[in-house]
DSSP file (Angstrom, degrees, kcal/mol; ACC not computed):
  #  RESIDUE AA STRUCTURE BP1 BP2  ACC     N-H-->O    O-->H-N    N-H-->O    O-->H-N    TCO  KAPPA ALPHA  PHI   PSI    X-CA   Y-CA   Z-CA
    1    1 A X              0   0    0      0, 0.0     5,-0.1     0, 0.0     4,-0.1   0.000 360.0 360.0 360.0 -42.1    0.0    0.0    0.0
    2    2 A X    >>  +     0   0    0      2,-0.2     4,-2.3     1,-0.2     3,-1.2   0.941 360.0  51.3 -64.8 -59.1    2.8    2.4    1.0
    3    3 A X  H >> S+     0   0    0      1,-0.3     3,-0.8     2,-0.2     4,-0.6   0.909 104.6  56.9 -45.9 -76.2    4.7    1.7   -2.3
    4    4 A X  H 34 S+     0   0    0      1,-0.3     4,-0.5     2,-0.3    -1,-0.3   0.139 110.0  45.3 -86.9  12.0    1.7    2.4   -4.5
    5    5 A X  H <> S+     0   0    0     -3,-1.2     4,-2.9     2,-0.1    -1,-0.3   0.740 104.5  56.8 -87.7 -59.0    1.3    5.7   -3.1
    6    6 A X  H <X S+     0   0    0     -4,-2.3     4,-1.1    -3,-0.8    -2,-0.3   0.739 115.9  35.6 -25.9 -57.0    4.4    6.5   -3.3
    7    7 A X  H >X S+     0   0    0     -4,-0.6     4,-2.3     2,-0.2     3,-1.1   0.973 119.4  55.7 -57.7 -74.5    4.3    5.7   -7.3
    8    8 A X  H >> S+     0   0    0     -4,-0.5     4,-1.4     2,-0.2     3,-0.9   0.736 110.8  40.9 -32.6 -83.8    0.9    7.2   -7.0
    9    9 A X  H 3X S+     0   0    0     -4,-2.9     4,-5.3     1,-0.3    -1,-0.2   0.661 116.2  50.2  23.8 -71.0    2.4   10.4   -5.4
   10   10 A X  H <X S+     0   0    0     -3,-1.1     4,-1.8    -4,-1.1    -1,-0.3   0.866 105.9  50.9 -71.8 -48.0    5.3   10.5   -7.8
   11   11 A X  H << S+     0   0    0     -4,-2.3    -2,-0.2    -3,-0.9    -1,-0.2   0.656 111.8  55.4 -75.0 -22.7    3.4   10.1  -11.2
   12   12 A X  H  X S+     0   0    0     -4,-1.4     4,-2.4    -5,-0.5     3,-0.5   0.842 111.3  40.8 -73.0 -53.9    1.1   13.2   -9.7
   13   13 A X  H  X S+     0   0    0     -4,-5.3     4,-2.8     1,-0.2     5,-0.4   0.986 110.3  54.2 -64.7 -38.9    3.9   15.3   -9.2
   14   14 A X  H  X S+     0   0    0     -4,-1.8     4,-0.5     1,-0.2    -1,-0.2   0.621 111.4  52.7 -54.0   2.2    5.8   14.3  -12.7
   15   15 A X  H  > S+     0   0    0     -3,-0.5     4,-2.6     2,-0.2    -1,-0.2   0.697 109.7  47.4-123.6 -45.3    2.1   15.4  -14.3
   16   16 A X  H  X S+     0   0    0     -4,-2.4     4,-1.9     2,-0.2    -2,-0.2   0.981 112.7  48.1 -66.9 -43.2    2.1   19.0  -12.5
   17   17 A X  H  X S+     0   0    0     -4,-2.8     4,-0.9     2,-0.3    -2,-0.2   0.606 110.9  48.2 -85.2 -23.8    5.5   19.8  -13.4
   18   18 A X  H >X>S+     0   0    0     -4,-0.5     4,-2.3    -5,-0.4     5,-1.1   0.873 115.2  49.0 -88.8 -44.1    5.1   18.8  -17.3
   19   19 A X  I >X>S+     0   0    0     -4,-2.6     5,-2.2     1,-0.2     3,-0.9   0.943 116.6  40.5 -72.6 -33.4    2.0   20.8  -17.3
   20   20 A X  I 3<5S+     0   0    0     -4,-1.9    -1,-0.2     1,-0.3    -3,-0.2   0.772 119.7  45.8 -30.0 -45.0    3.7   23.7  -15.7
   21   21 A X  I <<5S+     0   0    0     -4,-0.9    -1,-0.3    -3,-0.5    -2,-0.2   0.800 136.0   3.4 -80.8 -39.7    6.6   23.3  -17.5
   22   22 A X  I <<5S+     0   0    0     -4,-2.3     3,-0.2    -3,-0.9    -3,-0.2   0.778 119.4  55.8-126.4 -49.1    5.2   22.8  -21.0
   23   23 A X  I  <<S+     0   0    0     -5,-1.1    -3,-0.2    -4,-0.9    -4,-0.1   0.894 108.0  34.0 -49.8 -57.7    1.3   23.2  -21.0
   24   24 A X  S   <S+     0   0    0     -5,-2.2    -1,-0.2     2,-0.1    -4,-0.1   0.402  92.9 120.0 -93.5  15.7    0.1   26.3  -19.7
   25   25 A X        -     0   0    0     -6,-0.3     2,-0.4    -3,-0.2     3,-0.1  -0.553  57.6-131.9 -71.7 155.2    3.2   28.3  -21.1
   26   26 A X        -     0   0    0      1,-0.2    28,-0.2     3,-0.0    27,-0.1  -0.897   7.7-142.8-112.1 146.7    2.7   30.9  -23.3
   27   27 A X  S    S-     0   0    0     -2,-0.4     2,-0.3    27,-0.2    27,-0.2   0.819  83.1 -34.1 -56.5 -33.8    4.5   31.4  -26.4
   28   28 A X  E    S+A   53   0A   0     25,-0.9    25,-1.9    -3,-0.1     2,-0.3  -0.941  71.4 166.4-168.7 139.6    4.6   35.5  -26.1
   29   29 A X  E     -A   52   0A   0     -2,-0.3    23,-0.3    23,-0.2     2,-0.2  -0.965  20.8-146.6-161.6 166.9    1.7   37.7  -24.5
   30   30 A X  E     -A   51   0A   0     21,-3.5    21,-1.7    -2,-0.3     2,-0.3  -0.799  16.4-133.7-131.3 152.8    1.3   41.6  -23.2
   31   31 A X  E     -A   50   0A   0     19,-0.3     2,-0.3    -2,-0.2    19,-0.2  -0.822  23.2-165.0 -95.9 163.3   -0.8   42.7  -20.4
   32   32 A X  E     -A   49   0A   0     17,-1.6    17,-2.5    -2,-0.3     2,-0.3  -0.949  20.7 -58.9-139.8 156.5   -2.9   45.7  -20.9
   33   33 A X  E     -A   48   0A   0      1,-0.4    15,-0.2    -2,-0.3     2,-0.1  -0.706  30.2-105.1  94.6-126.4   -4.8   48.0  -18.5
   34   34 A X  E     -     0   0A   0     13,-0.7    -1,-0.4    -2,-0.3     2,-0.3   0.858  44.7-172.5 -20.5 135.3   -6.7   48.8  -16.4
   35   35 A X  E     -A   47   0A   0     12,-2.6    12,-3.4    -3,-0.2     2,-0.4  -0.871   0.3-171.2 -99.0 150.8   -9.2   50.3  -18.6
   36   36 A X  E     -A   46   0A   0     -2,-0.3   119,-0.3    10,-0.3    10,-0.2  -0.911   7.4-162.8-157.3 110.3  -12.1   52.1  -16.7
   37   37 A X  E     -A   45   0A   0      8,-0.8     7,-1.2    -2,-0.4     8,-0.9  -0.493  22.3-178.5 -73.8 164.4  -15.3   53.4  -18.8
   38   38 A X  E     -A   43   0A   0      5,-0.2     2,-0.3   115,-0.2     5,-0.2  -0.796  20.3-152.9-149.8-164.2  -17.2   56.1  -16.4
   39   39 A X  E >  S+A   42   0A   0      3,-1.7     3,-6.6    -2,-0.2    -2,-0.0  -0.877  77.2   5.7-178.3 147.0  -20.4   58.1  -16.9
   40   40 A X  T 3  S-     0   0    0     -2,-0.3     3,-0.0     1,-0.2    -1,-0.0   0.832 130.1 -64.2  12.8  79.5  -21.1   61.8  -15.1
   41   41 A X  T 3  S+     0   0    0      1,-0.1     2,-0.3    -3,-0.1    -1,-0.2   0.519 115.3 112.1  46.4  20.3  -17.7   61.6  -13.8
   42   42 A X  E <  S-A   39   0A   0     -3,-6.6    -3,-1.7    27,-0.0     2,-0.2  -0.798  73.0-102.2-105.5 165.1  -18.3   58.2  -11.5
   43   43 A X  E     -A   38   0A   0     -2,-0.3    -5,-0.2    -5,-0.2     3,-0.1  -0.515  38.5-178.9 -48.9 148.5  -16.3   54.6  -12.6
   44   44 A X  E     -     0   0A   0     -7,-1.2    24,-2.3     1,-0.4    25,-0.6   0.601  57.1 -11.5-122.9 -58.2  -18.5   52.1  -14.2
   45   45 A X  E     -AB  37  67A   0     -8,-0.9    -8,-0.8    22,-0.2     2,-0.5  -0.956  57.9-149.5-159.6 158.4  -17.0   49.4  -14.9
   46   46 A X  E     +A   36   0A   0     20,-2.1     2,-0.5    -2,-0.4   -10,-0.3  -0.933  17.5 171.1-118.7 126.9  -12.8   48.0  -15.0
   47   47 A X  E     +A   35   0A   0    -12,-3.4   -12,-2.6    -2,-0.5   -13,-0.7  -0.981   4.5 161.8-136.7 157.8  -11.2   45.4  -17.3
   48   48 A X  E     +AC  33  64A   0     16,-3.1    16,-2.5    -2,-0.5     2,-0.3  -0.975   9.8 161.1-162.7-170.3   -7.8   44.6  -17.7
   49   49 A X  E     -AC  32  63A   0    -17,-2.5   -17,-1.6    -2,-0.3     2,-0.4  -0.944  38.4-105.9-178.2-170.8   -6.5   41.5  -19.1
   50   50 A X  E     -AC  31  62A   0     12,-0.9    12,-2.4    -2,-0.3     2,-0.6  -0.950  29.8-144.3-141.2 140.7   -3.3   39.9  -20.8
   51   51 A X  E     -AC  30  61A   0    -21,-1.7   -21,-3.5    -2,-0.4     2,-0.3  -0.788  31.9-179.9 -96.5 138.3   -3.3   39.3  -24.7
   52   52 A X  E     -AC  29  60A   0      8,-2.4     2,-1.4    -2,-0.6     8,-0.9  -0.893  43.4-144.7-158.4 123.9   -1.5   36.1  -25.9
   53   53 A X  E     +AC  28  59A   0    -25,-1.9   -25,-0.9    -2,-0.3     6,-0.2  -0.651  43.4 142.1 -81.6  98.4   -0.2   33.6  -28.4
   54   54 A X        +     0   0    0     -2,-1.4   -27,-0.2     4,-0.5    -1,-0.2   0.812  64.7  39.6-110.0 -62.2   -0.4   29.9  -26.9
   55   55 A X  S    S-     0   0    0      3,-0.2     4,-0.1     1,-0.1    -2,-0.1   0.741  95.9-119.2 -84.8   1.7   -1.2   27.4  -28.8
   56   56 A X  S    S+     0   0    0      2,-0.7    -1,-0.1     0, 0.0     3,-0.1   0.384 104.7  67.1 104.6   3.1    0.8   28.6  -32.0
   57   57 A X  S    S+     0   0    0      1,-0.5    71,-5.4    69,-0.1     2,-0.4   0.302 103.5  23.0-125.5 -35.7   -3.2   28.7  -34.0
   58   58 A X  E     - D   0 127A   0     69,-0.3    -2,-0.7    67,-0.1    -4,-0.5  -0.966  65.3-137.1-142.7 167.3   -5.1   31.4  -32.3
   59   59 A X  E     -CD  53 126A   0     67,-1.4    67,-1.1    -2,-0.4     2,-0.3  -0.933  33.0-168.3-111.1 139.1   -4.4   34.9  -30.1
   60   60 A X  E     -CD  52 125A   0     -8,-0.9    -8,-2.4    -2,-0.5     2,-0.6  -0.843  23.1-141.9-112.4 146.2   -6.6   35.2  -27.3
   61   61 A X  E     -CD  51 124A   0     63,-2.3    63,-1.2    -2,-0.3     2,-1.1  -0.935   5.8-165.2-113.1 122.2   -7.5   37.8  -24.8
   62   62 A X  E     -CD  50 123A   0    -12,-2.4   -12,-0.9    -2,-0.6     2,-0.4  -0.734  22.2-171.8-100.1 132.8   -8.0   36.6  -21.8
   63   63 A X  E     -CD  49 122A   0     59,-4.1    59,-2.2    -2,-1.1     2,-0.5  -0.949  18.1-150.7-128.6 136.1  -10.0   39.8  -20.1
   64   64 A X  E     -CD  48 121A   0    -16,-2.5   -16,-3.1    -2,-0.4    57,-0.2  -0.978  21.3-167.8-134.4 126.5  -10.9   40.3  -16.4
   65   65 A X  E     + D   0 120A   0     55,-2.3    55,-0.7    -2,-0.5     2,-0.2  -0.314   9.4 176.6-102.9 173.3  -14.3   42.6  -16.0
   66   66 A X        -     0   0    0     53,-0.2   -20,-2.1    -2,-0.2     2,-0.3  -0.576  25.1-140.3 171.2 125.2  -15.6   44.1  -12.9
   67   67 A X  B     -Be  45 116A   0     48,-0.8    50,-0.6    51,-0.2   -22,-0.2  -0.863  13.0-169.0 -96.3 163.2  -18.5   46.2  -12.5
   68   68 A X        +     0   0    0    -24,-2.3     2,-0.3    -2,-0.3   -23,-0.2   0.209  67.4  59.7-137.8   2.2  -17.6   48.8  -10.0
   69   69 A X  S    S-     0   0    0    -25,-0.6    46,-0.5    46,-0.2     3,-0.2  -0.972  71.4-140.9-127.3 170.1  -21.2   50.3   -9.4
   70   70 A X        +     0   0    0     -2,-0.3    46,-0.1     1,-0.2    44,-0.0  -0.170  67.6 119.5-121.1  42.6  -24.0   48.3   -8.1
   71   71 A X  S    S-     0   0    0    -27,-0.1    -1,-0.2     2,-0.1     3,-0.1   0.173  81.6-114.0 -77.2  -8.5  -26.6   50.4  -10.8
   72   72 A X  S    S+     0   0    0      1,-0.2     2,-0.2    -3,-0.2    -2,-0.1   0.573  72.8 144.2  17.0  48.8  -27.8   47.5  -12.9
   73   73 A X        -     0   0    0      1,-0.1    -1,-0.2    -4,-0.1    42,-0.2  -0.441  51.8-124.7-157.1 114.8  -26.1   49.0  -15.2
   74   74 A X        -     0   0    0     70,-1.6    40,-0.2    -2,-0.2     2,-0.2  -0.613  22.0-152.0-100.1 165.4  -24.3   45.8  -17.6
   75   75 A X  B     +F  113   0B   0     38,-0.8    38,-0.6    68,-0.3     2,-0.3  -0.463  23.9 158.3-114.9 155.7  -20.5   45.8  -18.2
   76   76 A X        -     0   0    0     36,-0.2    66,-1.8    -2,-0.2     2,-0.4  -0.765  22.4-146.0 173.1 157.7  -19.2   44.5  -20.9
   77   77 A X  E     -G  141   0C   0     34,-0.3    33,-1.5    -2,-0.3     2,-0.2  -0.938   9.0-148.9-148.5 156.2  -15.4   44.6  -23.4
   78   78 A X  E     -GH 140 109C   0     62,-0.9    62,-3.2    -2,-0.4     2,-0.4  -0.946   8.3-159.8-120.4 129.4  -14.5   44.3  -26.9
   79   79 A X  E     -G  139   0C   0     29,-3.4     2,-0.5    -2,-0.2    60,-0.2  -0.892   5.8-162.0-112.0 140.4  -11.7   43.1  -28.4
   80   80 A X  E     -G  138   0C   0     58,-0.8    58,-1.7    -2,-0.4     2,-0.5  -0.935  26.6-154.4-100.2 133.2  -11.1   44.4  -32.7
   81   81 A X  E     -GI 137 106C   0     25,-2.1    24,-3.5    -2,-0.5    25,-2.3  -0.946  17.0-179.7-113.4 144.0   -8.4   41.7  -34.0
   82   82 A X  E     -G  136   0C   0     54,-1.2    54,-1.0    -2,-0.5     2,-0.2  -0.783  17.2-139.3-142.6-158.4   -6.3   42.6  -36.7
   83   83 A X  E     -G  135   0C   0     20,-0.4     2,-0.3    -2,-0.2    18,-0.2  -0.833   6.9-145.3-157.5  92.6   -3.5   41.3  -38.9
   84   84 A X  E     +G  134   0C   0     50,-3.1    49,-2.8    -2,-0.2    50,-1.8  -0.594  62.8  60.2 -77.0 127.9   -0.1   42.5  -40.5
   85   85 A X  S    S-     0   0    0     16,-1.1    16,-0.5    47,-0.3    47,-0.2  -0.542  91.6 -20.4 144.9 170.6    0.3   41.0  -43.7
   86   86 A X        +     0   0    0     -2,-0.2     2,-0.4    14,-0.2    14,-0.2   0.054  66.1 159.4 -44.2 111.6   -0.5   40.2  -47.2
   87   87 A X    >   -     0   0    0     12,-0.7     3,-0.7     4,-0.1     4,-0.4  -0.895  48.8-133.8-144.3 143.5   -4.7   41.1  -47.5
   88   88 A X  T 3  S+     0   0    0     -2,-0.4    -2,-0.1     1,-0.2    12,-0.1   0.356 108.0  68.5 -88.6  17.7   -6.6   41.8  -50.5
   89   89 A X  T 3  S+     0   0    0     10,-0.1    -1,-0.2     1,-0.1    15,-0.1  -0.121  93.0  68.9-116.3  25.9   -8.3   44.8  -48.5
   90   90 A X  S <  S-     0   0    0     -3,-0.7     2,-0.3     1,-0.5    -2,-0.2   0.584 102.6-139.4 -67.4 -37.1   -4.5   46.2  -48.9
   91   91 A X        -     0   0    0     -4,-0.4     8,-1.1     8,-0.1    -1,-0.5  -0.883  16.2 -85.8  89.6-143.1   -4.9   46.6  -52.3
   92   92 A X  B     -K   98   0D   0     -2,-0.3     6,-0.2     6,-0.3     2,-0.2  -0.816  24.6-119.6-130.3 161.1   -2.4   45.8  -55.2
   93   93 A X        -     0   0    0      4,-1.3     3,-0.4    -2,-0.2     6,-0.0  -0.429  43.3 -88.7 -72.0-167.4    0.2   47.2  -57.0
   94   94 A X  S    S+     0   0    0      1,-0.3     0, 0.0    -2,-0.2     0, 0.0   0.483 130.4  54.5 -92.4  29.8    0.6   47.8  -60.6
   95   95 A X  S    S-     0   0    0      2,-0.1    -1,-0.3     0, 0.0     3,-0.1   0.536 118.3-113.7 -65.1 -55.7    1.9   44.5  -61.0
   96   96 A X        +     0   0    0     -3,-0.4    -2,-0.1     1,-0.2     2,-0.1   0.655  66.4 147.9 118.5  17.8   -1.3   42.9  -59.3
   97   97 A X        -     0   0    0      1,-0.1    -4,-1.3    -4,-0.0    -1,-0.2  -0.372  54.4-103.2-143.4 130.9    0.7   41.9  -56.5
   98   98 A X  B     -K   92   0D   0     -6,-0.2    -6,-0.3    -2,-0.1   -12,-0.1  -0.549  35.9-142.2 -65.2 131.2   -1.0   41.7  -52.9
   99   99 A X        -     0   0    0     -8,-1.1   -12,-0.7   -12,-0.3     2,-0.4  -0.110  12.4-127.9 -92.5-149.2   -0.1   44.4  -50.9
  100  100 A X        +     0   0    0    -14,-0.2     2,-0.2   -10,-0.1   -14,-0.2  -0.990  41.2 109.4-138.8 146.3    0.7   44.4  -46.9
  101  101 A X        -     0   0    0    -16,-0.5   -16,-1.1    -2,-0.4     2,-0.2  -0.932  68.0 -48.8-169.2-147.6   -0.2   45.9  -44.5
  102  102 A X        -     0   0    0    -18,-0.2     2,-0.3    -2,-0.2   -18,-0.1  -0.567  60.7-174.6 -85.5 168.4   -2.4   46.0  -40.9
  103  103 A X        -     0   0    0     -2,-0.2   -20,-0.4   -17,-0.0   -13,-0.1  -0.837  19.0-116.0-148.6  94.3   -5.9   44.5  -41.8
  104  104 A X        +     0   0    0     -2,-0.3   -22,-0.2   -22,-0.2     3,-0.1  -0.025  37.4 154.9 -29.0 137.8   -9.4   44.1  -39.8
  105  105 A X        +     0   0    0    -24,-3.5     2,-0.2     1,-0.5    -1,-0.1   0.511  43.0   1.0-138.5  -8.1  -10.7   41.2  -39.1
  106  106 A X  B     -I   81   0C   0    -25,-2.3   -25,-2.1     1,-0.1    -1,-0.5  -0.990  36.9-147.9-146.4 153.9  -12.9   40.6  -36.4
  107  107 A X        +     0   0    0    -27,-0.3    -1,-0.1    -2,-0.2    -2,-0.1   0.975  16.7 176.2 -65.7 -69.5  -14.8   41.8  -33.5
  108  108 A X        -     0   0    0    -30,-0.2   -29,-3.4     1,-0.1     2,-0.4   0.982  10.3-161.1-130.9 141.7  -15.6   40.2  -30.7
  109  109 A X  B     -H   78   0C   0    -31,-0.2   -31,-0.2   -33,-0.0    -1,-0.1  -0.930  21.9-123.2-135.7 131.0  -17.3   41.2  -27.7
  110  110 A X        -     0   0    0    -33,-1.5    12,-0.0    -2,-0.4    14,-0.0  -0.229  48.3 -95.7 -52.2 150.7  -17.4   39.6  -24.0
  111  111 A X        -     0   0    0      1,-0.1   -34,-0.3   -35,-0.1     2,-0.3  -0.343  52.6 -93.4 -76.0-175.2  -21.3   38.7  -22.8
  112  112 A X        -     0   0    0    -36,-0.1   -36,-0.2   -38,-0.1     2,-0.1  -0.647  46.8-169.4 -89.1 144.9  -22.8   41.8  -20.5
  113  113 A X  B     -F   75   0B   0    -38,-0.6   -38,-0.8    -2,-0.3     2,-0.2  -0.582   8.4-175.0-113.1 180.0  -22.3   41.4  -16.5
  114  114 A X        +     0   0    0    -40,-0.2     2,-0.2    -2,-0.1   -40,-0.1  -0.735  35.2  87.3 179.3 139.8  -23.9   43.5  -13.5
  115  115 A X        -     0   0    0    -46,-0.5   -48,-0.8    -2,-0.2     2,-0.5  -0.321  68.1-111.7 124.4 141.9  -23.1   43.2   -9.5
  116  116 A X  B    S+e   67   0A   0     -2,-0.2     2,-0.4   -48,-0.1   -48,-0.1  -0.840  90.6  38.2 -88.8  98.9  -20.8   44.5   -7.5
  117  117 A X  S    S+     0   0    0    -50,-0.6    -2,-0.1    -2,-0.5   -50,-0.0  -0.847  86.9  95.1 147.7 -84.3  -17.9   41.6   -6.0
  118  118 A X        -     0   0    0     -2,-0.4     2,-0.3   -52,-0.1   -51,-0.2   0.198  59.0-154.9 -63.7 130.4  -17.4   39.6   -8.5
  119  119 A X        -     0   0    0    -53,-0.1     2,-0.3    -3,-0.1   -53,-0.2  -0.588  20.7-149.6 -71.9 132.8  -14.4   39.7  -11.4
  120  120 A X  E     -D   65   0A   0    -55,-0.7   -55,-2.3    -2,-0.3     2,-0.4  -0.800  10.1-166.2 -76.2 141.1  -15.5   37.9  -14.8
  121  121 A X  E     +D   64   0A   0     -2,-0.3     2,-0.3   -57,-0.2   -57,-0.2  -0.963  20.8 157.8-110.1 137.6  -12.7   36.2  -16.9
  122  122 A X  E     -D   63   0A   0    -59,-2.2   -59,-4.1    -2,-0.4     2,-0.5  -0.980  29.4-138.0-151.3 159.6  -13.7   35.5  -19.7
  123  123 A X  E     -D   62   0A   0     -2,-0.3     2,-0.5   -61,-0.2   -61,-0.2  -0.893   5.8-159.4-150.4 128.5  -11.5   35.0  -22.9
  124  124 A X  E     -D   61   0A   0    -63,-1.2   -63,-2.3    -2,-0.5     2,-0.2  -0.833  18.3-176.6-122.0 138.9  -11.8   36.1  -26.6
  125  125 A X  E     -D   60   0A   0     -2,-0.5     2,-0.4   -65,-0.2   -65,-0.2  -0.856  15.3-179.8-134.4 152.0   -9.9   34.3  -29.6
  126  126 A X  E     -D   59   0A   0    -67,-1.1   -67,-1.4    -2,-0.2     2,-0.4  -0.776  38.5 -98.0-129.5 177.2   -9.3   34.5  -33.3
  127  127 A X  E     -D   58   0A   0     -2,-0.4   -69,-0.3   -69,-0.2   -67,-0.0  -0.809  40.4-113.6 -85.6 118.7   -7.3   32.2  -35.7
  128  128 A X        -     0   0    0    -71,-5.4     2,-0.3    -2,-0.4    -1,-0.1  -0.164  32.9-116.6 -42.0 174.2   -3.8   33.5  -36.6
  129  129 A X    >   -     0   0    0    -45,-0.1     3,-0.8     3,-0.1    -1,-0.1  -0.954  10.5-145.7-134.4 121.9   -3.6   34.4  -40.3
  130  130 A X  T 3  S+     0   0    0     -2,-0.3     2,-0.5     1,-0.2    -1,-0.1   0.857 104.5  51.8 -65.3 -26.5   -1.0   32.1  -42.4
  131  131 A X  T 3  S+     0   0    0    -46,-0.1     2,-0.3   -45,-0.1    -1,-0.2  -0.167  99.0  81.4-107.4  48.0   -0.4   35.3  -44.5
  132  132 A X    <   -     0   0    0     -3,-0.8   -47,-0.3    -2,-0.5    31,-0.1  -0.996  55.8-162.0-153.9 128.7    0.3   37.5  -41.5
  133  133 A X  S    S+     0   0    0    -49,-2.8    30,-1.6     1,-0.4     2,-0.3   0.743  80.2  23.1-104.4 -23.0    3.6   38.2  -39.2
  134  134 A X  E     -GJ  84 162C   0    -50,-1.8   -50,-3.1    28,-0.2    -1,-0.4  -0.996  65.0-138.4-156.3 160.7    1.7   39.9  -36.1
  135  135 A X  E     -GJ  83 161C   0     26,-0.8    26,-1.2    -2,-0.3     2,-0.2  -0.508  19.0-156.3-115.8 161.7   -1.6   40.0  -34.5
  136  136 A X  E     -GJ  82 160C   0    -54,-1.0   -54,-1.2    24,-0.3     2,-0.4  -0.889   3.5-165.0-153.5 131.7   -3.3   43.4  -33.1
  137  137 A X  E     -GJ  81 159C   0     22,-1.6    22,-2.4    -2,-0.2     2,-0.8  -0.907   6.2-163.4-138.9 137.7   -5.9   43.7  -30.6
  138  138 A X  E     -GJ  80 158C   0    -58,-1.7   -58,-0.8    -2,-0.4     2,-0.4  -0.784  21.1-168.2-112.5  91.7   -7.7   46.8  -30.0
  139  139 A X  E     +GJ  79 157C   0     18,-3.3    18,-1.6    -2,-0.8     2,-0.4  -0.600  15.2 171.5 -71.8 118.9   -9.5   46.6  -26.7
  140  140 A X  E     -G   78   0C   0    -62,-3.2   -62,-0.9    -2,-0.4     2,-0.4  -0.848  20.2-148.3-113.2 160.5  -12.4   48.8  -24.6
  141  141 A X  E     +G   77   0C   0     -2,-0.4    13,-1.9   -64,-0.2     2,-0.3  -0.802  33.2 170.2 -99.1 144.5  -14.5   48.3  -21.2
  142  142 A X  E     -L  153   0E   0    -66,-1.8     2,-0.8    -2,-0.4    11,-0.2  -0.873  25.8-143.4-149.1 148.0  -17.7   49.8  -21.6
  143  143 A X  E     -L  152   0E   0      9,-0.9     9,-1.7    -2,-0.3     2,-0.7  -0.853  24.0-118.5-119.3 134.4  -20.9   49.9  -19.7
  144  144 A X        -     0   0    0     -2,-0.8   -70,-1.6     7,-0.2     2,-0.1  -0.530  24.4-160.1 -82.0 117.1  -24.1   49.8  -21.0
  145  145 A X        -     0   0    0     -2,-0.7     6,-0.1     4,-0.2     3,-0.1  -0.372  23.6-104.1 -73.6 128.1  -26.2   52.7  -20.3
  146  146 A X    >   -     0   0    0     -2,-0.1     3,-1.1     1,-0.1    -1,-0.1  -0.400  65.2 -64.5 -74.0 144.1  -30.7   52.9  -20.6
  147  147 A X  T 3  S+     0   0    0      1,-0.3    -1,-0.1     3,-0.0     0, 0.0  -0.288 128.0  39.3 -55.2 144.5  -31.8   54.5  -23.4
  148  148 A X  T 3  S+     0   0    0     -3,-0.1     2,-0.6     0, 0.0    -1,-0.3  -0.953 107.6  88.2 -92.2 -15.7  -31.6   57.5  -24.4
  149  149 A X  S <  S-     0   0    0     -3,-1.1    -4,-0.2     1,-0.1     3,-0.1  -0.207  72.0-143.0 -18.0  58.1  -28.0   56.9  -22.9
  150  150 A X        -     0   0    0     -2,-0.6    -1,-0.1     1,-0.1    -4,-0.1   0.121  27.8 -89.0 -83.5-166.7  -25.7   55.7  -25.1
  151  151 A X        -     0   0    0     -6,-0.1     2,-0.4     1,-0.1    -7,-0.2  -0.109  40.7-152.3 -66.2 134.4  -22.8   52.9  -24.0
  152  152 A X  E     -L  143   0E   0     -9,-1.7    -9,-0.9    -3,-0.1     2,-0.2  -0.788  15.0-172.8-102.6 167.4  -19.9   54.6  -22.8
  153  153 A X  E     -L  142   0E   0     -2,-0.4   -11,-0.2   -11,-0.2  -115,-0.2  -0.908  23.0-110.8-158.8 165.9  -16.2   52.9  -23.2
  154  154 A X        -     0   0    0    -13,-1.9     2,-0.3    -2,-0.2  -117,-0.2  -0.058  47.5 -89.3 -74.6-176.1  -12.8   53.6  -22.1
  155  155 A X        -     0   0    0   -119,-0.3    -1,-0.1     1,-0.1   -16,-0.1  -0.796  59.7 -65.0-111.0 179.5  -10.6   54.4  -24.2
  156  156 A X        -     0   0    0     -2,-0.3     2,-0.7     1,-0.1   -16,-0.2  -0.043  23.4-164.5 -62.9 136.0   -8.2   51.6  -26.3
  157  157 A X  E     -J  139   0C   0    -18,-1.6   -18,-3.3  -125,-0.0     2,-0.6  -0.837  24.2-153.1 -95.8 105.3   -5.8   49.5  -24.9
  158  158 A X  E     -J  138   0C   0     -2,-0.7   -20,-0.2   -20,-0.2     2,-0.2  -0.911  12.6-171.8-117.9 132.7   -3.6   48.3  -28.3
  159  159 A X  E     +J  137   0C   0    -22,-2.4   -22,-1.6    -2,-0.6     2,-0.2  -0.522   8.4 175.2 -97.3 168.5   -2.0   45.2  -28.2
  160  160 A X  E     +J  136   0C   0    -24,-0.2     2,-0.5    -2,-0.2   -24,-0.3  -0.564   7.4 176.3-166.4 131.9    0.4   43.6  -30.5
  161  161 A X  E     -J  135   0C   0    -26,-1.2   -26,-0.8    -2,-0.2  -133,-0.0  -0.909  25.5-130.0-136.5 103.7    2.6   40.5  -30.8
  162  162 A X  E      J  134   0C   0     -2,-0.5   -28,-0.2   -28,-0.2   -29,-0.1  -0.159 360.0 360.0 -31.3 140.5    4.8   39.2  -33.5
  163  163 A X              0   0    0    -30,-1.6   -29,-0.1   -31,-0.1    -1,-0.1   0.122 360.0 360.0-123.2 360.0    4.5   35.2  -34.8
């Protein structure tokens, strides 16, 4: 019994230390923030967050949300992803030849939260681009306001990371 714990024990650590070691690194990532939307001059809402290349396929934002008034009042961030490299929304040259440069490609927006305590993570991903050397992210916080009100946002936190 003593042995097979031991083994037991031993195969548990060997299993934390490769995922430590190997799993949860990531290949290259930025933090960004705090961002803080407000509205008549109070805080609304907080994000910050760390933007990152891991599994060598997609960039992620992994984004931590907070609302900071207890209004019922939703919360909520956006990330814009974009893309350096060869696009057909670059245009051509008079060859025909693609050109390069940074490129839109996506949106994406966190769902809306409300309450006071608790942080969201929550975590927003596109696909790297094979015809593309670095990935972009143009991040806001904003909290959403009742009509006629509209949503206010920070302003952007840009990220950007070579691949």
């Amino acid at each position: 019994m003593r042995r097979s714990l031991k083994v037991g024990a031993a195969s548990l650590l060997a299993f934390i230390a490769t995922g430590l070691a190997g799993g949860v690194a990531y290949a290259q990532g930025v933090d960004w923030g705090p961002l803080t939307a407000s509205y008549n001059g109070q805080a609304r809402s907080s994000a910050l967050g760390f933007f990152y290349i891991a599994t060598g396929t997609q960039v992620t934002n992994k984004v931590q949300l907070k609302d900071l008034m207890n209004d019922g009042n939703n919360v909520y961030s956006n990330t814009s992803f974009y893309f350096y490299g060869q696009n057909t929304s670059c245009g051509t040259d008079g060859s025909g030849n693609t050109l390069t440069c940074w490129w839109y490609d996506t949106k994406k927006s966190t769902g809306e939260f409300s309450g006071v305590g608790p942080t969201w993570t929550l975590y927003l991903s596109d696909s790297l681009k094979v015809q593309s050397s670095q990935a972009r992210g143009s991040i806001t916080d904003c909290v959403q306001l009742g009509w006629p009100v509209p949503d206010h946002c920070s302003a952007n936190a840009i990220t950007t990371l070579s691949y």
